[in-house]
N, C-alpha and C positions, 0 to 999 in steps of 0.2 A: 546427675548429669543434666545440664541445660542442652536446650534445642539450637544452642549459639551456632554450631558447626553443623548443622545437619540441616537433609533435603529430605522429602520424602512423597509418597505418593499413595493415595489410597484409592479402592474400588473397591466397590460392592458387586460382583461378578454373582451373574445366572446361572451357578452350579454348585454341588455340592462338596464341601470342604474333600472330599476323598478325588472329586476330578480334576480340582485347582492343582492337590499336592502332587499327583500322579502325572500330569500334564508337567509341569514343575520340577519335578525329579526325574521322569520318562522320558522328554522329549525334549529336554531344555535348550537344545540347540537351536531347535525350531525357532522358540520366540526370543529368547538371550538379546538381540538385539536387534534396532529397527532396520527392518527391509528399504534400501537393497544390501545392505550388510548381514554377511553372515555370521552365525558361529560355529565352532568344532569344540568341543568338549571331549580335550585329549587323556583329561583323566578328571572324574569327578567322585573319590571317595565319601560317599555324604555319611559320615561320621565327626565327630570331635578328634580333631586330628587330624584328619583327612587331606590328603590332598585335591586341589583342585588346580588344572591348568587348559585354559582356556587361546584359541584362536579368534581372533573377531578379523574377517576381512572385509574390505569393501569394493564398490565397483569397481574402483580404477586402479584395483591390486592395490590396495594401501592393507599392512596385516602389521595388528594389537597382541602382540603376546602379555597375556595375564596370570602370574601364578599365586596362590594363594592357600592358606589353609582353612580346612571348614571349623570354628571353633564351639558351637554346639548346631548338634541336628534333632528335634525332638518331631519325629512323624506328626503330620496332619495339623503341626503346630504354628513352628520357629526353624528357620535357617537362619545360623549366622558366621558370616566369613571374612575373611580380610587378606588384603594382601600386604601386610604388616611383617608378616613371615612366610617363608619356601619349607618346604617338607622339611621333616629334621629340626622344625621350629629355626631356622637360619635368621635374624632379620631380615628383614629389606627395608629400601624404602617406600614407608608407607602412604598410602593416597588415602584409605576409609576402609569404616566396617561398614558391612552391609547387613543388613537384617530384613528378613522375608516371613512374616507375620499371617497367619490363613486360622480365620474365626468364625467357625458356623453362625448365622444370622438369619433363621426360620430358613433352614435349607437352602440358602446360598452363602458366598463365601464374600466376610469383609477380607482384602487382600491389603494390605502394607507394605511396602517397600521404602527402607531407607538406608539412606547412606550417612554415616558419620565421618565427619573429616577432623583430621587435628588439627588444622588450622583457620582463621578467617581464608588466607589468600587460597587452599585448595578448594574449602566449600564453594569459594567468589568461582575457582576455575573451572570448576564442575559445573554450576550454574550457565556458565559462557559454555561450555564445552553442548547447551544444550540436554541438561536434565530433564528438566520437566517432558519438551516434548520426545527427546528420546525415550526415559522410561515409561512415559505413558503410550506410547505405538510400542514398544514392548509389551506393557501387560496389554494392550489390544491384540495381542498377538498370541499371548497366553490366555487371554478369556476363550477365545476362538479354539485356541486347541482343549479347552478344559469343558465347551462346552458340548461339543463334539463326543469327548469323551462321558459325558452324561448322558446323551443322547443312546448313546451306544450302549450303554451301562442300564435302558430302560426306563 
């Protein structure tokens, strides 16, 4: 696999892999996407298989339905998901896989987030659509709840 179609984003986040992934899995709605847009996470089975289907709204009532399957979940590791197929493995049409990567690093967490696209013109759309600084006020968003949860944790 070349890096032709893909985006991605990394951090080195102030906590430790168990508060990243718990933040991450626990509370995903919270940082899912950049403020002032929400999310709802109306079903998030995190299993292979799994269903996932998600709300994104924004301030001027603009609403993102996404639904997707989670196609490996390995704790404290690896998510990775797509919206390639609807529950029941159905097709759809696809936009990317997503893959969410969380690597201990002397007691903090390197964080990965990437998207893979099929295509040049989806990666090019994605890119416009505002990647980079959306998902990085995202995982600003997910550091803050992860480290929170550290803090708590002692």
């Amino acid at each position: 696999m070349t890096d032709t179609y893909e985006l991605s984003i990394t951090r080195l986040i102030d906590a430790p892999v168990g508060a990243v992934w718990r933040a991450w899995t626990e509370d995903t709605g919270a940082w899912f996407c950049p403020r002032p847009w929400t999310a709802e996470f109306v079903t998030q089975e995190l299993r292979a298989g799994g269903r996932s289907e998600i709300v994104m709204r924004g301030p001027n009532g603009e609403e993102n339905r996404l639904e997707g399957v989670y196609l490996e979940v390995v704790p404290g590791t690896r998510i990775v998901s797509t919206d390639a197929f609807t529950a029941g493995w159905v097709p759809a049409g696809p936009f990317m896989v997503r893959i969410d990567t969380f690597a201990d690093e002397g007691g903090r967490t390197r964080y990965t987030a990437t998207a893979r696209h099929w295509t040049q013109e989806a990666k090019d759309n994605h890119a416009a659509m505002g990647f980079e600084a959306g998902w990085n006020a995202a995982t600003d968003q997910l550091e803050a709840i992860a480290v929170g949860i550290a803090k708590a944790s002692g």
